[in-house]
C-alpha positions, -999 to 999 in steps of 0.1 A, spaced: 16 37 346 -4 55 319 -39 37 309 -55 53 278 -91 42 267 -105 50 237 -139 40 220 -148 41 182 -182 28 168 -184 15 131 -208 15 108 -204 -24 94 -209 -59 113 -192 -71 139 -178 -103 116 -164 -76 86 -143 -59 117 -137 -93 134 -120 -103 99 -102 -74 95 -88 -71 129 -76 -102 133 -55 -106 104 -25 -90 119 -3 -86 96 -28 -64 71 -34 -35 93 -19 -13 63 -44 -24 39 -73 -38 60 -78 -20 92 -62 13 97 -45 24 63 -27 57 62 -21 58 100 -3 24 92 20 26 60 32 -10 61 30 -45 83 55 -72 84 49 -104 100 77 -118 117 77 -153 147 55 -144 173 55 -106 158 51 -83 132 71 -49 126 45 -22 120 54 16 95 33 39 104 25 68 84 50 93 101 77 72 98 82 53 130 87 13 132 79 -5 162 82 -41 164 51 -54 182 50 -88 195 15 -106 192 3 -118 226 -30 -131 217 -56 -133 192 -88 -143 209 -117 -158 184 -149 -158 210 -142 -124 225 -131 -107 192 -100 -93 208 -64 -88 197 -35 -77 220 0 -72 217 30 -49 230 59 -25 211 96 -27 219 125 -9 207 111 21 214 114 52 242 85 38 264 96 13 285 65 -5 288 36 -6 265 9 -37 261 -24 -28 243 -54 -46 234 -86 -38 209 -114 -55 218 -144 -53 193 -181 -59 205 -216 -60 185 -239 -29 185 -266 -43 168 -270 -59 134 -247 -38 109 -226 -17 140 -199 -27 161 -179 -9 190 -140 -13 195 -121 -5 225 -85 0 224 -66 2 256 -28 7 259 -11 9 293 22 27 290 55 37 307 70 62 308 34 78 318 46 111 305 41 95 273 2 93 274 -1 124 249 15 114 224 6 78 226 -32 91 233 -29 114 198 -15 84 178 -42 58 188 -70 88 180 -53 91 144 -61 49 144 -95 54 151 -101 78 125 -85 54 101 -104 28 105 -137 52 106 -130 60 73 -128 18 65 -158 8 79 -179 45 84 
């Protein structure tokens, strides 16, 4: 299995992020816009457009208030495993770091996977600097 690890530190307060991130079914308009075209909530879910195209459904496995974390999965798609969390932490005052990790099957997939969650980052760099 795959484990990708990537780290992004924003310019704006943990709570601003913390608000944005968590409201799940914005990430269009709120979090990661561009990279993410369009989000659909659905039970238990929501179906995410990104901005080349693909849909993925991604189920919602937990939204967790005190550690400012979100995780979820995809199906319907080629990997035959995927579950990925984001996981925001305070850097002092007006900064705050996210880590998103995504662990993956088939690991053969880690490229392209790797390249899409770097294109998220930058999105939400250019949200909250």
């Amino acid at each position: 299995m795959a484990s990708i690890h990537r780290e992004v530190l924003l310019q704006a307060p943990l709570d601003q992020v913390w608000d944005a991130l968590r409201d799940v079914g914005a990430l269009h308009t709120r979090l990661v816009p561009g990279f993410v075209a369009d989000t659909k909530l659905e039970e238990g879910a929501r179906i995410v457009t990104f901005g080349n195209g693909m849909v993925v459904k991604e189920p919602i496995l937990d939204v967790d208030e005190q550690r400012h974390r979100v995780s979820w999965a995809a199906v319907g798609t080629q990997l035959t495993h995927y579950s990925a969390s984001f996981q925001l932490f305070e850097e002092g005052g007006e900064r705050t770091r996210g880590v998103w990790i995504a662990d993956l099957l088939p690991h053969e997939a880690a490229p392209g996977v790797a390249a899409m969650i770097e294109e998220g980052l930058a999105a939400m760099k250019r949200v909250f600097g």
